[in-house]
C-alpha positions in Angstrom: 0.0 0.0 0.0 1.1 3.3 -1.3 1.9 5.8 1.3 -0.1 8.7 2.2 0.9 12.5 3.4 -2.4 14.6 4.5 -1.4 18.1 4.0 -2.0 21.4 5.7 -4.5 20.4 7.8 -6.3 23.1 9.1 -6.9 21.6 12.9 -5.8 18.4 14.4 -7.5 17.3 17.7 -4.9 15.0 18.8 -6.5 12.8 21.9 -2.8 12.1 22.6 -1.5 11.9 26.2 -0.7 15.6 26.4 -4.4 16.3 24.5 -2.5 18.4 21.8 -4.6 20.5 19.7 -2.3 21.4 16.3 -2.5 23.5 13.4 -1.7 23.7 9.6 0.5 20.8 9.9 1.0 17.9 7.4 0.6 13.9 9.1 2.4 11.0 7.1 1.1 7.6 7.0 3.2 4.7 6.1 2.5 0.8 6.2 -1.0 1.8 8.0 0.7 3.8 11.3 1.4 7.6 11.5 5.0 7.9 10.5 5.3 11.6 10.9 3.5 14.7 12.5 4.6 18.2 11.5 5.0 21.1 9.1 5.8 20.6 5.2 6.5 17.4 5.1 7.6 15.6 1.9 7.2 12.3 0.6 7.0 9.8 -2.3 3.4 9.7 -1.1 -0.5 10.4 -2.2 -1.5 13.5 -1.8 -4.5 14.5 0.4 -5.0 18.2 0.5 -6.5 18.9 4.4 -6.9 22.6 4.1 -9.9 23.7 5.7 -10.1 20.4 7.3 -10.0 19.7 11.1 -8.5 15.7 11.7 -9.2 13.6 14.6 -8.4 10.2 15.4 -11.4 7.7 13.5 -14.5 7.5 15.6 -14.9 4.2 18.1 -18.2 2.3 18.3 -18.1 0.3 21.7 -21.7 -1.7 20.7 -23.8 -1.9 18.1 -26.3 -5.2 16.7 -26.0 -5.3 12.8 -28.1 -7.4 12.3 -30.8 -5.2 13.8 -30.2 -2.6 10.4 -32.7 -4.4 8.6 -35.5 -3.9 11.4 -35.6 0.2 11.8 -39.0 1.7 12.8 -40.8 -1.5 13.0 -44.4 -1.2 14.0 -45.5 -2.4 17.4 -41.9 -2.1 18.8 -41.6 2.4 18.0 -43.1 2.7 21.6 -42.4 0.1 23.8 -40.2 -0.1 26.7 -37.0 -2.9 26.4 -38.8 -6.1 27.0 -41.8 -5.3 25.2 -40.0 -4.1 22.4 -37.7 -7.0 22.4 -40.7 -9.2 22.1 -42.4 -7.9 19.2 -39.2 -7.9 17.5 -37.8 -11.6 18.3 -40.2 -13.3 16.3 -38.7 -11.0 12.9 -35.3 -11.6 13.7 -36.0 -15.3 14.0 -36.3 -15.3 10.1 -33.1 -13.8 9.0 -30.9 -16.0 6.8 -27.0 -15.7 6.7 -27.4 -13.0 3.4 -29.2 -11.1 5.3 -26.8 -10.5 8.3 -24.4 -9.4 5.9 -26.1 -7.2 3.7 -27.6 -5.6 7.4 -24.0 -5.7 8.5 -22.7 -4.2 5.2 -25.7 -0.9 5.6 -24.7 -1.0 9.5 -21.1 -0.5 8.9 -21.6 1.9 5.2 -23.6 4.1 7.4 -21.1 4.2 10.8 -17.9 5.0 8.1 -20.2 7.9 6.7 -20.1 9.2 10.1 -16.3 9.3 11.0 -15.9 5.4 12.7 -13.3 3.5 12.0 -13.3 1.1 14.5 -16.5 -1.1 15.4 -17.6 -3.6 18.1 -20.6 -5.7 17.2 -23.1 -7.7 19.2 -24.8 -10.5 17.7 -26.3 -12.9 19.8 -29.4 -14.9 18.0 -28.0 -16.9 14.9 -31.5 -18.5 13.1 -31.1 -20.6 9.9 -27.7 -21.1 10.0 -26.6 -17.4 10.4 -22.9 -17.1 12.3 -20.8 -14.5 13.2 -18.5 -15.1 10.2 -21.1 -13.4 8.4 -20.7 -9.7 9.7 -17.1 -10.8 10.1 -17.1 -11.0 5.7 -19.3 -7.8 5.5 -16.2 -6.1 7.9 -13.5 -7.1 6.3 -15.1 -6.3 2.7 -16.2 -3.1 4.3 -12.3 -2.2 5.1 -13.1 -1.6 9.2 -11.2 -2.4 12.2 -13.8 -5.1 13.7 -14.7 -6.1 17.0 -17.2 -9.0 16.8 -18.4 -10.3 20.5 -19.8 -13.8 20.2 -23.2 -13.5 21.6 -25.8 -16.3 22.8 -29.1 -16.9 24.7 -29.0 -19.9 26.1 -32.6 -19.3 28.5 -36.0 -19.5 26.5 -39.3 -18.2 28.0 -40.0 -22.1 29.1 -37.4 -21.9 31.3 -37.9 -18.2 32.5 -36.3 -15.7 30.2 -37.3 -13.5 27.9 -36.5 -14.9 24.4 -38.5 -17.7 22.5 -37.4 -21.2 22.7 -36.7 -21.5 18.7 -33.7 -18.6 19.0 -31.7 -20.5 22.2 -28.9 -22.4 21.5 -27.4 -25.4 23.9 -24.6 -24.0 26.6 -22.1 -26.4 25.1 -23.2 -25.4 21.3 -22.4 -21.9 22.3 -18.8 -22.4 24.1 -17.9 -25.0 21.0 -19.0 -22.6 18.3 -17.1 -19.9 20.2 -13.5 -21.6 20.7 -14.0 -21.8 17.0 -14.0 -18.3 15.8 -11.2 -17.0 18.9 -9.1 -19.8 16.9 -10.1 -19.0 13.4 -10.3 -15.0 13.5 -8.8 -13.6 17.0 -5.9 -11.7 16.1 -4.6 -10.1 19.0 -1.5 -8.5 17.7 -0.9 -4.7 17.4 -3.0 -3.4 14.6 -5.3 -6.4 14.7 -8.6 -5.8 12.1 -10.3 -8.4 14.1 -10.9 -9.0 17.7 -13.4 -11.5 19.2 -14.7 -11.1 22.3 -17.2 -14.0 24.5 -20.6 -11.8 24.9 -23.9 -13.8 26.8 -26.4 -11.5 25.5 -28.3 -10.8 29.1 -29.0 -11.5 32.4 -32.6 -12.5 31.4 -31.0 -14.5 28.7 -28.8 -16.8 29.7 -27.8 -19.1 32.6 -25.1 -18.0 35.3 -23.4 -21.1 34.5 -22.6 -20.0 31.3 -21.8 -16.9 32.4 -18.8 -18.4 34.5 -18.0 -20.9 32.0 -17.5 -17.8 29.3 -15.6 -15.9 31.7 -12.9 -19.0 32.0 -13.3 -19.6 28.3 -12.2 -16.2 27.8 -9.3 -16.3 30.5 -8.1 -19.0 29.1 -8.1 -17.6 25.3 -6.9 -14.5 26.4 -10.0 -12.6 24.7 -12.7 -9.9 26.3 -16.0 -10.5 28.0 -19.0 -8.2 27.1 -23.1 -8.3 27.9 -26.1 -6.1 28.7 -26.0 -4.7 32.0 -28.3 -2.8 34.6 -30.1 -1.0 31.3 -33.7 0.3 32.7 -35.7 -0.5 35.6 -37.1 -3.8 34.4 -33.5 -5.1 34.5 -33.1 -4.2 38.3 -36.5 -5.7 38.8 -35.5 -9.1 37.2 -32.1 -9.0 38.5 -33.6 -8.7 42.1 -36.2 -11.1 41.7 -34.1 -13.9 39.7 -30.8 -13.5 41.6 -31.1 -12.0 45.1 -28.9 -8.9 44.1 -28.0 -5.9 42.3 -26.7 -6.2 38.3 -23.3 -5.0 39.9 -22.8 -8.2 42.9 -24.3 -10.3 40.1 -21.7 -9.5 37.5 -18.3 -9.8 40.7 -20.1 -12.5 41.9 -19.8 -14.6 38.4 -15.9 -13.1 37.7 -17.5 -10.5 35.5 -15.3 -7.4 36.1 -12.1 -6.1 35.0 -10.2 -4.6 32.5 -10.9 -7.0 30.2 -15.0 -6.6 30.4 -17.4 -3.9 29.2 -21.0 -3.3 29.5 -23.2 -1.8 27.4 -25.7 0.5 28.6 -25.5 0.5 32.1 -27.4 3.5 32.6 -28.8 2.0 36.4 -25.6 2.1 38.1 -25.5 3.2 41.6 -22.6 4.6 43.5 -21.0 1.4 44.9 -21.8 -0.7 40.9 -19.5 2.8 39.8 -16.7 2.6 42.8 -16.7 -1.6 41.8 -16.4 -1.0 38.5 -13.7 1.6 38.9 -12.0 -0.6 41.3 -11.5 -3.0 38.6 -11.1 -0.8 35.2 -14.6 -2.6 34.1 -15.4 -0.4 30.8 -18.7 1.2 29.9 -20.3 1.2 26.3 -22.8 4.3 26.8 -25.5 4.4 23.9 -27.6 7.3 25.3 -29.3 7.7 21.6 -30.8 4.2 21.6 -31.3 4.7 25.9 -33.6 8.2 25.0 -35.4 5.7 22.3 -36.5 2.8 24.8 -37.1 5.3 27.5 -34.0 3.5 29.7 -32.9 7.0 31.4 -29.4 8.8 31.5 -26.5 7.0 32.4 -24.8 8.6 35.1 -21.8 9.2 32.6 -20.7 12.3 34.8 -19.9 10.1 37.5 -18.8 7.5 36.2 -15.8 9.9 34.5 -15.1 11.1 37.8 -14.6 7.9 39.7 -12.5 6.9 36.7 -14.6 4.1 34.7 -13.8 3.9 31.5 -16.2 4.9 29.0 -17.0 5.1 25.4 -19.8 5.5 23.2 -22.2 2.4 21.4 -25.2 3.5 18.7 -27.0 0.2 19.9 -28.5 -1.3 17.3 -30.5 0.2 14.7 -34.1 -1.4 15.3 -34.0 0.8 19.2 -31.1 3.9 17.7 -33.3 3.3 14.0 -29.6 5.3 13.1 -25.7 4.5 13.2 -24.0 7.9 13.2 -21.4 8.1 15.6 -20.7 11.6 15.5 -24.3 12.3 16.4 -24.5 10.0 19.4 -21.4 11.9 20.7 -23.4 15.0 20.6 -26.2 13.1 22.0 -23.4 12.2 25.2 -22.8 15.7 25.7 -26.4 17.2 25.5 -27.5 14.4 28.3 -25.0 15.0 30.7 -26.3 18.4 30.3 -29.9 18.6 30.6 -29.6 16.7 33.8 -26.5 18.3 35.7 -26.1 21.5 34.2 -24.8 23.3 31.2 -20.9 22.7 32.5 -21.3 19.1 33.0 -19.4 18.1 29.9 -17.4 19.9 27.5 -17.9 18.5 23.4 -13.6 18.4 23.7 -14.6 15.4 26.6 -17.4 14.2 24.5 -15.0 14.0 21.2 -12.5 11.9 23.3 -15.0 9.6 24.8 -16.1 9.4 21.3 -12.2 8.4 20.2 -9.8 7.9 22.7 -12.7 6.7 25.4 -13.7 3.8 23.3 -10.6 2.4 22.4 -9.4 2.1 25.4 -12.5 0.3 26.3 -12.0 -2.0 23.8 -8.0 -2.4 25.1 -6.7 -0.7 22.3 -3.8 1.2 23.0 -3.0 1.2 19.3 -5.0 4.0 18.4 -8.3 5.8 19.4 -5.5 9.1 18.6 -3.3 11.1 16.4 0.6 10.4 17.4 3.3 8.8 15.9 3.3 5.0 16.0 -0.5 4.7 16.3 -2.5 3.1 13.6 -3.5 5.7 11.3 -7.5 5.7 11.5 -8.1 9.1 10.7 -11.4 11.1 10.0 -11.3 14.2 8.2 -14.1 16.9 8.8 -14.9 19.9 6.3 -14.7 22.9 7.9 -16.1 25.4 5.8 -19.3 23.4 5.5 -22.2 25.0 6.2 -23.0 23.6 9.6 -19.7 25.4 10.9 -20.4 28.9 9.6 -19.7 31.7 12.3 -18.1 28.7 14.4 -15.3 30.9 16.4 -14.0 26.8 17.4 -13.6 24.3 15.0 -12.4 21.6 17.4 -15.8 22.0 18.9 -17.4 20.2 16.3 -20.0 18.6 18.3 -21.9 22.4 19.0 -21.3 23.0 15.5 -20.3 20.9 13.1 -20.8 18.2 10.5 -22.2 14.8 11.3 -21.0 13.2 8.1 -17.0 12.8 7.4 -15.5 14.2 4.5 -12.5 11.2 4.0 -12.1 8.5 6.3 -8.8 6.5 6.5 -8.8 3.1 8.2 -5.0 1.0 8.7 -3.9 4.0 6.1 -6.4 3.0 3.6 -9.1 5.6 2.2 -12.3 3.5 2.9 -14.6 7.6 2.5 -12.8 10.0 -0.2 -14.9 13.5 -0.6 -18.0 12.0 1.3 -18.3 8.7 -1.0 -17.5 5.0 0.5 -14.7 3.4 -1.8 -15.0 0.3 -0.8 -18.7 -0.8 -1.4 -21.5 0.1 -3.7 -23.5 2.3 -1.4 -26.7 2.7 -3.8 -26.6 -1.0 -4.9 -26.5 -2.7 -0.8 -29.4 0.3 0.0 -31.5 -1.1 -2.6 -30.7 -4.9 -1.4 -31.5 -4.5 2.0 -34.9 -2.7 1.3 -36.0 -5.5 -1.2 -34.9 -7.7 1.8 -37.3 -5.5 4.0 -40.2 -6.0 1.8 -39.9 -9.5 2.1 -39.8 -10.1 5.7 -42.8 -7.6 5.8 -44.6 -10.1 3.8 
């Protein structure tokens, strides 16, 4: 691969350890890492001209379904609370074929790029009619993205008390089988790694707390990261109370379920002591408050969550409870939550912008980038600045109060996967149409 030198670039909002903001400098990318940070720069390289541009690090999406894409705005589940909504929506997902997580995978991750997100961490945990994770695993990989996958299950049917039907459960020892399979056959845990898979047990009201211990040791044991559903809205309280005797937070210590190398999604029903545990043991946060203002969840207590020192980063959800995948706009969405219930000062779009980076990769253990420095792997968003929507902006590095939500170029391991707002790397108009002749069908 050709190298590339961005030049001139009119901002650069670092995230780096000193939080460096930078102007009209030039950035050199070589063999998919920043080589070279600095002014007039020269090299045998492809030129991308970055005046009037402000470059951050690529966006990071903590949690998202895929394979929900293909179930926006679905009747009968626009209004309902989690479980209800959950339930309308099982029996649709229960006829999706292999194709069709793919070409919802393929819209998912078209539409996330579009929005400045290089890196993405998927949840798909119900695999009818022969479905697998290898299939959004393809759609990544064709797509050009630095994937995430998390191996998800149900394992607990509504005959035996949870929520799900019986027909979308699979059998504990299926589940642990099928997932030493893809940690041996994808898991690349090297620096700059495209794919990572991580063990994910889709729920407390989902699956057993057996095989919620037996993932954790699976995962130990393969040296891969643990991530579920966790303390979401009040019915999750209720159930956890009810079914297990406890709190989401004991539950999760009680079955090995925190450290650094486990995330939650959601989590909006924290209290002070599931925060101080969780900060105790570096246990990350995936905060989708989009898709948590959709469902009626609440508002994560992000603020204090910061504070204590859990880490956090940001997760559209899925599309059938977000019904959208922009990153950049569920960053804004971070910051205007925080807000409207602790005040105008309670966080700054600079802190939402590196929750929005920085934050999520280092939820997802990735040291490797999530920021623009020298030796990181170059994902790298670049954001017009004499677009409309930043007009009479006296900061561009504010671009979450004013700003564009869709990315000019987006560069992934070096490679240009957006150039002047257009994916490369897919035919956009072609998949759209796909997936809504696919819609019709499961209408019918």
């Amino acid at each position: 691969m050709r190298d590339t030198l961005i030049k001139n670039a009119a901002f650069i909002a670092t995230m780096d350890d000193a939080s460096r903001e930078l102007r009209d400098v030039d950035i050199l990318v070589s063999g998919g890492v920043i080589a070279e940070i600095g002014a007039g720069l020269t090299a045998d390289a492809e030129i991308i001209d970055a005046k009037g541009f402000l470059v951050t690090p690529g966006l990071v999406n903590t949690h998202h379904h895929l394979f929900q894409t293909l179930t926006r705005a679905v009747p009968g589940a626009q209004d309902s609370l989690l479980f209800g909504w959950l339930q309308r929506l099982y029996p649709i997902w229960s006829g999706l074929t292999p194709e069709d997580m793919y070409l919802s995978a393929q819209i998912g991750l078209a539409e996330l790029a579009l929005s400045g997100c290089s890196t993405v961490a998927d949840h798909m945990y119900l695999f009818p009619n022969g479905s697998r994770l290898d299939d959004t695993i393809a759609a990544a990989a064709d797509m050009g993205m630095r994937f995430h996958p998390t191996r998800g299950s149900m394992s607990i049917g509504v005959s035996d008390g949870g929520l799900p039907p019986d027909s979308l459960v699979e059998r504990e020892a299926d589940i642990l089988e099928d997932s030493i399979r893809l940690i041996d056959q994808f898991h690349d845990a090297s620096e700059g790694s495209m794919c990572r898979v991580s063990l994910a047990p889709c729920s407390p009201f989902s699956v057993s707390q057996d095989l919620m211990r037996d993932s954790a040791l699976l995962a130990r044991d393969k040296r891969v990261m643990l991530h579920t559903h966790l303390a979401e809205n009040n019915e999750d309280i209720r159930y956890s109370l009810e079914k297990f005797g406890c709190r989401p937070g004991q539950y999760a210590e009680d079955l090995g379920w925190v450290g650094d190398d486990v995330w939650f999604a959601h989590a909006v029903k924290l209290d002070a002591q599931e925060i101080d545990l969780f900060a105790k043991h570096q246990t990350g946060v995936a905060h989708c408050p989009c898709s948590n203002c959709r469902l009626g969840s609440g508002i994560a207590p992000i603020r204090e969550m910061r504070d204590a020192g859990v880490p956090v980063g940001l997760g559209v959800d899925g599309s059938a409870s977000n019904d959208s995948g922009n990153l950049m706009a569920e960053a804004r969405q971070a910051m205007l939550m925080q807000r409207v219930s602790k005040g105008a000062d309670a966080m700054s779009a600079r802190e939402a912008l590196h929750i929005a980076t920085r934050g999520g990769a280092e939820v997802l253990g990735r040291d490797d980038c999530g920021q623009i420095a020298v030796g990181k792997r170059a994902d790298i968003a670049m954001w017009d600045i004499t677009s409309i929507e930043m007009a009479g902006s006296w900061d561009p590095i504010a671009v979450l109060l004013a700003g564009p939500q869709k990315v000019h170029n987006l560069l992934v391991e070096g490679r240009q996967i957006v150039r002047d707002g257009i994916l490369t790397t897919v035919d956009l108009p072609l998949a759209i149409e796909r997936q809504n002749n696919r819609v019709g069908a499961l209408q019918e």
